[in-house]
VOMIFI-199103 format. One record per residue (C-alpha): residue number from 0; residue in one letter; x, y, z. Coordinates in pm, 1 decimal, always signed. Example, Ala and Ser with C-alpha at 12.3 -4.5 7.8 and 13.67 -1.06 7.14 Angstrom:
REM residues 2
<num = 0&residu = a&c1 = +1230.0&c2 = -450.0&c3 = +780.0>
<num = 1&residu = s&c1 = +1367.0&c2 = -106.0&c3 = +714.0>
This chain:
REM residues 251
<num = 0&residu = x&c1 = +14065.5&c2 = +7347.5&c3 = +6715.5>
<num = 1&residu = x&c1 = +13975.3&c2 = +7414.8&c3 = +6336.4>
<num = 2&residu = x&c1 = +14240.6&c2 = +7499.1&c3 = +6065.6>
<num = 3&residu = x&c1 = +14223.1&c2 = +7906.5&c3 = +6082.8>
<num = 4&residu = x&c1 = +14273.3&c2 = +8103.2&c3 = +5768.5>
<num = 5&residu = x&c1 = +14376.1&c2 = +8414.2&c3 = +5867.1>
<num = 6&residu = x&c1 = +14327.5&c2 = +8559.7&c3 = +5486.0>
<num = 7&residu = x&c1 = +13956.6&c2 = +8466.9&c3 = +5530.2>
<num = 8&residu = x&c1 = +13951.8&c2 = +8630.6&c3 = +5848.6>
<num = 9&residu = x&c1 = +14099.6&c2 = +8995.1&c3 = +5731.0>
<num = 10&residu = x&c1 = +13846.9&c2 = +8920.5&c3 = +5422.5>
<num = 11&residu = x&c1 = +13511.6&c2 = +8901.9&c3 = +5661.0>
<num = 12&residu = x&c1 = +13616.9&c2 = +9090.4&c3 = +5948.5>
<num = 13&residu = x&c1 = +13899.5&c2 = +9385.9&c3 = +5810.2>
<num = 14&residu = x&c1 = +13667.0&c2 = +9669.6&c3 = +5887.1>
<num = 15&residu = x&c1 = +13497.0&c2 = +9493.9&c3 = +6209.1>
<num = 16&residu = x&c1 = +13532.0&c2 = +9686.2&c3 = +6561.8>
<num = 17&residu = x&c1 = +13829.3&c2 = +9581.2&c3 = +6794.0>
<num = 18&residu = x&c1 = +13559.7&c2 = +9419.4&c3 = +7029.5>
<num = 19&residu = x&c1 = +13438.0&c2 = +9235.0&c3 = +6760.8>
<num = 20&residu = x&c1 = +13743.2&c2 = +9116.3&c3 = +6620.8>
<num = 21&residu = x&c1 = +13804.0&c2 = +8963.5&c3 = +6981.1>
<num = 22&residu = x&c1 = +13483.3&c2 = +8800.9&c3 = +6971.3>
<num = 23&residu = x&c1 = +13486.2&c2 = +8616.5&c3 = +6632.1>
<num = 24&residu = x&c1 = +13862.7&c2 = +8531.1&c3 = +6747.8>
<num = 25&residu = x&c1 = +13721.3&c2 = +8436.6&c3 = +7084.3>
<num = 26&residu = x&c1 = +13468.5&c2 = +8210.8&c3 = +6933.0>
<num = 27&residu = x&c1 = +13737.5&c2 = +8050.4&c3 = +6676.3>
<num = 28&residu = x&c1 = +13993.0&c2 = +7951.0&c3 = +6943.5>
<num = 29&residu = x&c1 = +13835.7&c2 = +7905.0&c3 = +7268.5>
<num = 30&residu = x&c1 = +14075.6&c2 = +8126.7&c3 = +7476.8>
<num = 31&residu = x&c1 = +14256.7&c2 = +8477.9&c3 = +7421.3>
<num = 32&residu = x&c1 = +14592.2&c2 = +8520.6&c3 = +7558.6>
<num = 33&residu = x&c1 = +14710.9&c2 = +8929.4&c3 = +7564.5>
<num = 34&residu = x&c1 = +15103.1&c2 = +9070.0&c3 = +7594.8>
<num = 35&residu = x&c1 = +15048.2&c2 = +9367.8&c3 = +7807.9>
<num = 36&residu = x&c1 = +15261.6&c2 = +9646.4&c3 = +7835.8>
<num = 37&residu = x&c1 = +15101.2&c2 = +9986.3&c3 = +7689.2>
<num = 38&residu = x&c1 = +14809.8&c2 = +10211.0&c3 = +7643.4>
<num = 39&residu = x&c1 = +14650.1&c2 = +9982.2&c3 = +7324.7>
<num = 40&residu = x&c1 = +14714.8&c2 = +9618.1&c3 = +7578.4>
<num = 41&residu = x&c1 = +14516.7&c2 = +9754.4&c3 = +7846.5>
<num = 42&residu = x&c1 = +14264.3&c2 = +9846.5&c3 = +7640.5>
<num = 43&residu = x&c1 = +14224.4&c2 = +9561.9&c3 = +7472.5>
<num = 44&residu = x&c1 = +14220.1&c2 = +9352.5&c3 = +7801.8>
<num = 45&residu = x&c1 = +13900.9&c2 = +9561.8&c3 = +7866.4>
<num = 46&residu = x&c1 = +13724.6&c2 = +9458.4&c3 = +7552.5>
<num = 47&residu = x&c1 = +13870.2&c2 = +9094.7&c3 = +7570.1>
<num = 48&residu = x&c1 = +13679.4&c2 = +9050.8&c3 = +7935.3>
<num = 49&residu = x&c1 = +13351.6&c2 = +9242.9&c3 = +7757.4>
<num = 50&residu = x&c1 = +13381.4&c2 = +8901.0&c3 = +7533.5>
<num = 51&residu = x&c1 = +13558.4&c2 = +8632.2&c3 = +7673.0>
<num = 52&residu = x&c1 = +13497.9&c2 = +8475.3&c3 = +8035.8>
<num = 53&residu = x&c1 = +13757.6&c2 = +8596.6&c3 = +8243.0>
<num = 54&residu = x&c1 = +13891.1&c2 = +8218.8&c3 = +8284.3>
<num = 55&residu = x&c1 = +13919.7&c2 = +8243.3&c3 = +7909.5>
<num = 56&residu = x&c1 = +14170.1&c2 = +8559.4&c3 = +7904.4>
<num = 57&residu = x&c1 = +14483.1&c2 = +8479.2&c3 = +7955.7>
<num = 58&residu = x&c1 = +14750.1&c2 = +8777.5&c3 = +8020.8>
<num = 59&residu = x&c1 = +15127.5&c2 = +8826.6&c3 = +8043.9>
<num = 60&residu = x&c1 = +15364.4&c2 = +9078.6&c3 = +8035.2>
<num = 61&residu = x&c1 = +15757.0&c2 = +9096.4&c3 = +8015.5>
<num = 62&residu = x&c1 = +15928.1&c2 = +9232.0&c3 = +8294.8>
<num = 63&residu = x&c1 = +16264.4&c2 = +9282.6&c3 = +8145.9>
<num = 64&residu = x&c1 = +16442.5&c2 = +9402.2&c3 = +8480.0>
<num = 65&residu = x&c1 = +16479.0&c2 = +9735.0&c3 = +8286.5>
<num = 66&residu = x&c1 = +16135.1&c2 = +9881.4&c3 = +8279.6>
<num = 67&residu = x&c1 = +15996.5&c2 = +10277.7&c3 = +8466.9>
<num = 68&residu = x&c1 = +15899.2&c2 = +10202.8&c3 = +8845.1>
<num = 69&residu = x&c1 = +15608.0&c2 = +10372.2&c3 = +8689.5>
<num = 70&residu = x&c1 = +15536.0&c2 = +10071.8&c3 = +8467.3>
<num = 71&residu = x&c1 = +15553.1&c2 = +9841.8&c3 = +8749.9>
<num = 72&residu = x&c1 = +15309.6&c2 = +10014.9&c3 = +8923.0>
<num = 73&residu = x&c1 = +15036.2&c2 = +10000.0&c3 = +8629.0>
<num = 74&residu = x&c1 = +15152.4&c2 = +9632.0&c3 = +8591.6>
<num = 75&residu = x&c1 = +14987.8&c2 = +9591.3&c3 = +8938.9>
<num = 76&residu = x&c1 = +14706.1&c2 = +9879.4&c3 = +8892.0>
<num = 77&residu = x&c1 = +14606.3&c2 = +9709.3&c3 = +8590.9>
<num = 78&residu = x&c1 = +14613.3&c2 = +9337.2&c3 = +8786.7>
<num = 79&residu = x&c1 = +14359.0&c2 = +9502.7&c3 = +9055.5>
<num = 80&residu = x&c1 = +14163.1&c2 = +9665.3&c3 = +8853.8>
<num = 81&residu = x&c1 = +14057.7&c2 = +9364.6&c3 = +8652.8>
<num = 82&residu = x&c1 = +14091.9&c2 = +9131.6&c3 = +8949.8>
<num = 83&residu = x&c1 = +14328.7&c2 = +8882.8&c3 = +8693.8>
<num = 84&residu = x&c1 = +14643.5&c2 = +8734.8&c3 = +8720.2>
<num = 85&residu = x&c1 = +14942.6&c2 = +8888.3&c3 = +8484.7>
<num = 86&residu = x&c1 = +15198.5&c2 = +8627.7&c3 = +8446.1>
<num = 87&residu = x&c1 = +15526.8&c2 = +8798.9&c3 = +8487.6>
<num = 88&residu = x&c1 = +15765.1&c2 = +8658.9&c3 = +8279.9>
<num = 89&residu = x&c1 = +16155.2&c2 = +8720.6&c3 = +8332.7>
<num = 90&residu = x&c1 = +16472.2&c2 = +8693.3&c3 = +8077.0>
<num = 91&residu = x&c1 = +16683.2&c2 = +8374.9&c3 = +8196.7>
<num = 92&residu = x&c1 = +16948.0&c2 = +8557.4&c3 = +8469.2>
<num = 93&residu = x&c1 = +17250.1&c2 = +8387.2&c3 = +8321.5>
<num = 94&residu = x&c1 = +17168.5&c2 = +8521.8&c3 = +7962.6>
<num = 95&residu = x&c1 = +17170.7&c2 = +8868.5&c3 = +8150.1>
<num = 96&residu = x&c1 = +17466.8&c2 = +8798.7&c3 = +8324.4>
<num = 97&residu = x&c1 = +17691.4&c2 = +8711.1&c3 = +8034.6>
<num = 98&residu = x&c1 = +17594.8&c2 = +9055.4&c3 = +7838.3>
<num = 99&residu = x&c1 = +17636.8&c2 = +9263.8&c3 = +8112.8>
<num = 100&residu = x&c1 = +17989.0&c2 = +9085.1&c3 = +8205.5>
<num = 101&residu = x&c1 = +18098.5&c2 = +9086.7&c3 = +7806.1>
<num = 102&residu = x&c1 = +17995.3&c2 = +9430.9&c3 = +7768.4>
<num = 103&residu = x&c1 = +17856.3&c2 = +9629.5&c3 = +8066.2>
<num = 104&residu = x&c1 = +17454.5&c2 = +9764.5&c3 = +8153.8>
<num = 105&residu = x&c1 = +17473.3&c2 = +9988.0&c3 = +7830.8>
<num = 106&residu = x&c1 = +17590.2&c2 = +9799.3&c3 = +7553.5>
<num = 107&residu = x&c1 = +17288.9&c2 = +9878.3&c3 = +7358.4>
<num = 108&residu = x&c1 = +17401.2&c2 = +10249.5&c3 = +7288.9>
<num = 109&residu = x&c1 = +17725.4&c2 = +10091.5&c3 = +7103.7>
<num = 110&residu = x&c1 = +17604.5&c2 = +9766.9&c3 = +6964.9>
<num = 111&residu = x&c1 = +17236.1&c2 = +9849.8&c3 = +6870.0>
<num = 112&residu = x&c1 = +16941.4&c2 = +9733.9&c3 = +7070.6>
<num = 113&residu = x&c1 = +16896.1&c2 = +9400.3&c3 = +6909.1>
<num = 114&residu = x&c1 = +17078.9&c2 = +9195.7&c3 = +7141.7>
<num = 115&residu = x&c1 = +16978.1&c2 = +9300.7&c3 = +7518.0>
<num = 116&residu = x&c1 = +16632.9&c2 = +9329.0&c3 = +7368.3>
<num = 117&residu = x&c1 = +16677.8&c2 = +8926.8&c3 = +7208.7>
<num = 118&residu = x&c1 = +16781.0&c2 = +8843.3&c3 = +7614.5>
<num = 119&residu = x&c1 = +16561.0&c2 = +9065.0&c3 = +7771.0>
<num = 120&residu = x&c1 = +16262.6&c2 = +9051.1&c3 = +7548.3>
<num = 121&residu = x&c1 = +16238.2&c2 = +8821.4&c3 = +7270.6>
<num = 122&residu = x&c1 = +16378.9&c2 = +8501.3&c3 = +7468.8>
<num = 123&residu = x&c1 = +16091.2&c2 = +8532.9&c3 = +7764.5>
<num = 124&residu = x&c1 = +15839.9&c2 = +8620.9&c3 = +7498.0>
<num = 125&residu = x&c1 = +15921.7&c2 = +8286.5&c3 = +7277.2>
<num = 126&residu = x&c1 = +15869.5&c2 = +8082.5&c3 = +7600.4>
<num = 127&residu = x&c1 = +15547.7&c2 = +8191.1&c3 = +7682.8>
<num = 128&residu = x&c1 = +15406.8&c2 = +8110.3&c3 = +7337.2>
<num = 129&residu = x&c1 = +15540.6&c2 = +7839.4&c3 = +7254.9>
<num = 130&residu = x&c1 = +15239.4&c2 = +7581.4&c3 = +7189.6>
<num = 131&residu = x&c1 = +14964.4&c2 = +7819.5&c3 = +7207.0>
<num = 132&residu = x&c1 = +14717.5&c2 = +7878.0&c3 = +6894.5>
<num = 133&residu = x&c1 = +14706.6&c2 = +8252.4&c3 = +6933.5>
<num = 134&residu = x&c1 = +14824.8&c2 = +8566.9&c3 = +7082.8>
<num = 135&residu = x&c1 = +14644.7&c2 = +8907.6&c3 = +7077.1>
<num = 136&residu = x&c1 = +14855.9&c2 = +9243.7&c3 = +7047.3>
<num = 137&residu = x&c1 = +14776.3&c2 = +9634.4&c3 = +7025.9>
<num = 138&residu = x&c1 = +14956.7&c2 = +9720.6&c3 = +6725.5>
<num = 139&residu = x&c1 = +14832.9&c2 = +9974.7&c3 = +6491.8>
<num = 140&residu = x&c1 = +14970.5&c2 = +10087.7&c3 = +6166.4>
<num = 141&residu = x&c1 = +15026.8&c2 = +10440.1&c3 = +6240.4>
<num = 142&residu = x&c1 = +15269.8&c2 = +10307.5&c3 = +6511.5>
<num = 143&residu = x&c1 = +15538.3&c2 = +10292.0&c3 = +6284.7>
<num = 144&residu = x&c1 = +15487.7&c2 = +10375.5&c3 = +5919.0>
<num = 145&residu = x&c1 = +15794.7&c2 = +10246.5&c3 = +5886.0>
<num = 146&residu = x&c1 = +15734.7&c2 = +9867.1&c3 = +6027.7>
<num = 147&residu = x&c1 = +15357.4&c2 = +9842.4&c3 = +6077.0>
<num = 148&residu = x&c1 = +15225.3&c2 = +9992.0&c3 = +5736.9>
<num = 149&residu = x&c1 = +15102.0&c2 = +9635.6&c3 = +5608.4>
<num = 150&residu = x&c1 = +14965.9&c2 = +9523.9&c3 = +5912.9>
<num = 151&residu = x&c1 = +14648.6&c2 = +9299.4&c3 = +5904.4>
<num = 152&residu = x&c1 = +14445.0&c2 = +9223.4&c3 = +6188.1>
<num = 153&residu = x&c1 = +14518.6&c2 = +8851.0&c3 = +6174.1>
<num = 154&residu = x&c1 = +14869.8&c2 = +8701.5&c3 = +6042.4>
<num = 155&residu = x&c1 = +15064.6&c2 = +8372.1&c3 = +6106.8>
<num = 156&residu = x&c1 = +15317.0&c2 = +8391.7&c3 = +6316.0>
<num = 157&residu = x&c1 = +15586.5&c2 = +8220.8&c3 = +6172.6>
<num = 158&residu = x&c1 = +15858.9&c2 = +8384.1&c3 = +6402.8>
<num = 159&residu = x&c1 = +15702.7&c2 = +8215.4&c3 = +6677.6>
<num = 160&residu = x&c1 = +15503.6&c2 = +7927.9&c3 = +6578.1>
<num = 161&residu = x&c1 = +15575.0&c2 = +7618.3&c3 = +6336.1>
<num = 162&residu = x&c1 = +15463.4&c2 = +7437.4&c3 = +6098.4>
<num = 163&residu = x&c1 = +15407.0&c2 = +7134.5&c3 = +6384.0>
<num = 164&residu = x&c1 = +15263.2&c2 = +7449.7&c3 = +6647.0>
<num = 165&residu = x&c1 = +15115.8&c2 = +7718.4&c3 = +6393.3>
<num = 166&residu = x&c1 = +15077.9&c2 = +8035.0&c3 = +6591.1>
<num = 167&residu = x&c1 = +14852.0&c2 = +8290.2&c3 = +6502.5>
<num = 168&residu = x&c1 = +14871.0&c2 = +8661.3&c3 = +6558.7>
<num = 169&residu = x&c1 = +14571.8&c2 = +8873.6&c3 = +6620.8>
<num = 170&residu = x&c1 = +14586.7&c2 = +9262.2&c3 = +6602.2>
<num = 171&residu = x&c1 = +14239.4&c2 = +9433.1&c3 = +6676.4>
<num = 172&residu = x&c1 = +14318.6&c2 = +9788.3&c3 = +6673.5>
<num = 173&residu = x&c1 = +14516.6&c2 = +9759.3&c3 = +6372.4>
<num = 174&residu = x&c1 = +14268.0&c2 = +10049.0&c3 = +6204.6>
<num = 175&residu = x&c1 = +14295.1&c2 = +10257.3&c3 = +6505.6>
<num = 176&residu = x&c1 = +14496.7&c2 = +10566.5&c3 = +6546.0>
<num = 177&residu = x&c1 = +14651.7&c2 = +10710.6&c3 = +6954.6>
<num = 178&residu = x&c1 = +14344.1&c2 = +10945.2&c3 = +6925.0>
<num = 179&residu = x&c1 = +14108.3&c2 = +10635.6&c3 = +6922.6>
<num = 180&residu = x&c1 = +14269.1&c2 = +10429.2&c3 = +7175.0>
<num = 181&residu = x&c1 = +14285.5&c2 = +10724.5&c3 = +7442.3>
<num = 182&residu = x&c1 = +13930.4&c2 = +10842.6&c3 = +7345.8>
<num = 183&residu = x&c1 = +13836.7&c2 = +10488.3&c3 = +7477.8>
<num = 184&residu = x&c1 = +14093.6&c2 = +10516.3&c3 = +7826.0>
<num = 185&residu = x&c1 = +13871.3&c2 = +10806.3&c3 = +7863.8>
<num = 186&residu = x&c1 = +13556.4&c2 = +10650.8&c3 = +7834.7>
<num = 187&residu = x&c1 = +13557.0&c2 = +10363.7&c3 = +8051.6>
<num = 188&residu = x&c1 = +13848.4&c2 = +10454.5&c3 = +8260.9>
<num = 189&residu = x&c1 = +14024.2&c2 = +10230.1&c3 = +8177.4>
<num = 190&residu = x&c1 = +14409.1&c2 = +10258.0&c3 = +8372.2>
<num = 191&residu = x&c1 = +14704.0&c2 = +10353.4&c3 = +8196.0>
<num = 192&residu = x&c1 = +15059.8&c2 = +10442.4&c3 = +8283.7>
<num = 193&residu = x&c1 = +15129.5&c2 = +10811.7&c3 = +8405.7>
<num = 194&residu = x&c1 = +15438.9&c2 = +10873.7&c3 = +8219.9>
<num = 195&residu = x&c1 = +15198.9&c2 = +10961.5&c3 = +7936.8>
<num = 196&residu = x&c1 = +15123.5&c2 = +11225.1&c3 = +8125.8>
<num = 197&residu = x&c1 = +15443.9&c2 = +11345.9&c3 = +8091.5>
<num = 198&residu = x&c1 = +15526.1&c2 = +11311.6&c3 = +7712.5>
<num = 199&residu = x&c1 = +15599.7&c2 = +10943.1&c3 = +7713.6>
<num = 200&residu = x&c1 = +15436.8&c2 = +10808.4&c3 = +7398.3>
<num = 201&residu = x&c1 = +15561.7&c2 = +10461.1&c3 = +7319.9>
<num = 202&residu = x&c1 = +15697.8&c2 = +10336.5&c3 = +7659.0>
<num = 203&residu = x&c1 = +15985.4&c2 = +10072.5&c3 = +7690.7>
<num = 204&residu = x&c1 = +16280.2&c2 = +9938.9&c3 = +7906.0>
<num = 205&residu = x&c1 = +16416.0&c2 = +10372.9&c3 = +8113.1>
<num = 206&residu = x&c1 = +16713.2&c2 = +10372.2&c3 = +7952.7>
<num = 207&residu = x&c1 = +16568.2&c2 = +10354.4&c3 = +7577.9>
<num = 208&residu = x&c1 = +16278.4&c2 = +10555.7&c3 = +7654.0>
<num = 209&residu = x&c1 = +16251.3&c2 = +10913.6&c3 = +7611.0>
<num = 210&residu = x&c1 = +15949.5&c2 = +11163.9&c3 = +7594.1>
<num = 211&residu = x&c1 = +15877.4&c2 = +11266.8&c3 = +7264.3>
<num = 212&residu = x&c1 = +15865.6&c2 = +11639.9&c3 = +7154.2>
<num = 213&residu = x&c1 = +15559.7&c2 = +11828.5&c3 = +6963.4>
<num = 214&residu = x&c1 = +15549.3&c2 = +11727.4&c3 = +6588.8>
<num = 215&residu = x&c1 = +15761.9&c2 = +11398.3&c3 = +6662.6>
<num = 216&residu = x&c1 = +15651.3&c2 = +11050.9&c3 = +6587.8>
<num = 217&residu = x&c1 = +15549.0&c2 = +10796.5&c3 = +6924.2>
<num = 218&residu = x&c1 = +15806.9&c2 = +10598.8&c3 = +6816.5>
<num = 219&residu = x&c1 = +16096.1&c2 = +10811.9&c3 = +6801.5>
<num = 220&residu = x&c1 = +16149.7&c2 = +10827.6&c3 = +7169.2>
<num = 221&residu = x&c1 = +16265.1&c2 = +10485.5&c3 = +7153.3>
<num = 222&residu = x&c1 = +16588.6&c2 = +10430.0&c3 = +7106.3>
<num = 223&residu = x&c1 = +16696.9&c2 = +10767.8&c3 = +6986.4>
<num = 224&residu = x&c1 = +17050.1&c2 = +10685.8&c3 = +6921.5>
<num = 225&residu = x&c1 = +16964.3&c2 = +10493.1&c3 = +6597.2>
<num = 226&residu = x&c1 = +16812.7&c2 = +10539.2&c3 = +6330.5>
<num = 227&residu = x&c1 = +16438.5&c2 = +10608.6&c3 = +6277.9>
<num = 228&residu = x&c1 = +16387.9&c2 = +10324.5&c3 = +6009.2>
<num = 229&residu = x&c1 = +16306.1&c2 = +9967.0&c3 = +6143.8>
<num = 230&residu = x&c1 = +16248.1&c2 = +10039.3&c3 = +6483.2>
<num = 231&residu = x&c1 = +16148.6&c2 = +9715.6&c3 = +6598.9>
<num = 232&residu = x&c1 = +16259.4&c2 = +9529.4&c3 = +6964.4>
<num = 233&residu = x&c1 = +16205.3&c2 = +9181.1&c3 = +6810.3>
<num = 234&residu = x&c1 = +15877.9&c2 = +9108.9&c3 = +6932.5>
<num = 235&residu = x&c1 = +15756.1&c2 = +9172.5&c3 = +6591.5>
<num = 236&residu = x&c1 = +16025.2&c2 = +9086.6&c3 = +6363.3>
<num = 237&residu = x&c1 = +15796.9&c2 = +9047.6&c3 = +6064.0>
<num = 238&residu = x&c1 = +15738.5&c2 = +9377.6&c3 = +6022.6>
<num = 239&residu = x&c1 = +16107.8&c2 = +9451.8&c3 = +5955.1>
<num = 240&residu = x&c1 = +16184.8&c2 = +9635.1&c3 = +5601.3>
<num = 241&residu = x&c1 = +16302.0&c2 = +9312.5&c3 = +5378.6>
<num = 242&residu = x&c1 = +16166.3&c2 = +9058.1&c3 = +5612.1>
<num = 243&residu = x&c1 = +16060.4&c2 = +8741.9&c3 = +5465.2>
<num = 244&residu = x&c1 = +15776.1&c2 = +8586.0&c3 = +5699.8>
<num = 245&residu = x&c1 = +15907.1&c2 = +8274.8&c3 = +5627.1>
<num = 246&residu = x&c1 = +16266.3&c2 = +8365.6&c3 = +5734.0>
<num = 247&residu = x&c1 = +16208.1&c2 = +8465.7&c3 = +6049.9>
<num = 248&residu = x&c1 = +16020.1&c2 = +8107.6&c3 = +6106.9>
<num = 249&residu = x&c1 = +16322.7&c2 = +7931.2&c3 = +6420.5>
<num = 250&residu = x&c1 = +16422.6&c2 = +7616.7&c3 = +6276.1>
């Protein structure tokens, strides 16, 4: 594969569409592989197989052993209605079985989220990327003015990649706002999870996931218990207040 410069690529392509932002990334890599979990992954597995063969989308999602029966079910929806394979991935069962042991199923309330998310989450997440060129997420800014302000729609990876492995991160709907993203669902019915239906915004592991009231921000009905600032499971530690991209790079 060519060096990619992912400055050059938020120069020529910033104000592109998501579908083609997928393409040019598409046609610079060879292969697209998608975390799926929410409203913006789904829809961007439905422009991803509008520009990629289907052999050349590549999709996972974290099953964290916590997650809304719900969500399983549009795990599987989703599967069948794309006729692809989701790789499941799961956190290593010992890992789980230590926390829970040291400190029972709801630690997180005490302790913060950071650690059953790092078991749960980050550790499965690390181990599916490792040695691949790219990944593709649905982040947007207006997630989380907090975390996601500075977003660009293509960034090194340094939390996840190397200097040996470089791992690149590409964001299409960075521009986008919830309005956007459902006014697509809508128009090509594409299949989404139906506890958005019932006030579920920003949907994660049941026990940190809460509807979200009128007037509230999608991400403040995850974990409620803490504070609003930095809201972040890991997956994108980057975006943290203070974060240095090269600090978060593993050794």
């Amino acid at each position: 594969m060519p060096s990619f410069d992912p400055n050059r690529f938020v120069l020529e392509h910033d104000q592109a569409p998501p579908k083609e932002i997928l393409r040019v990334a598409y046609q610079a890599f060879g292969e697209l592989t998608l975390s799926f979990s929410g409203a913006e992954d789904v829809v961007l597995i439905d422009l991803a197989l509008k520009v990629a063969p289907k052999e050349a989308v590549h999709v996972f999602a974290l099953d964290t052993g916590r997650l809304h029966p719900e969500t399983y079910a549009f795990i599987e929806r989703a599967r069948e209605h794309y006729g692809i394979a989701i790789d499941v991935r799961f956190p290593d069962p010992e890992a789980v079985q230590a926390l829970v042991q040291a400190k029972g199923l709801f630690s997180f309330f005490q302790d913060g989220h950071q650690e059953c998310c790092g078991i749960r989450k980050v550790a499965p997440l690390r181990e599916r990327l490792a040695g691949l060129p790219v990944w593709v997420t649905g982040q947007r800014r207006d997630q989380s003015p907090g975390t996601r302000s500075s977003l660009q729609i293509a960034e090194r990876d340094f939390a996840f990649g190397s200097e040996a492995s470089p791992l690149y991160k590409i964001n299409p709907l960075t521009h986008w706002s919830s309005e956007e993203v459902w006014t697509y669902i809508r128009m090509f019915d594409v299949p989404y999870n139906p506890l958005h239906e019932r006030g579920f915004v920003s949907i994660g592991c049941e026990p940190c996931t809460r509807p979200t009231l009128p007037g509230q921000h999608e991400r403040e009905g995850r974990w409620w218990w803490e504070e609003q600032a930095g809201k972040e499971c890991g997956l994108h530690v980057a975006n943290l207040p203070g974060a240095s991209p090269r600090a978060t790079q593993p050794a």
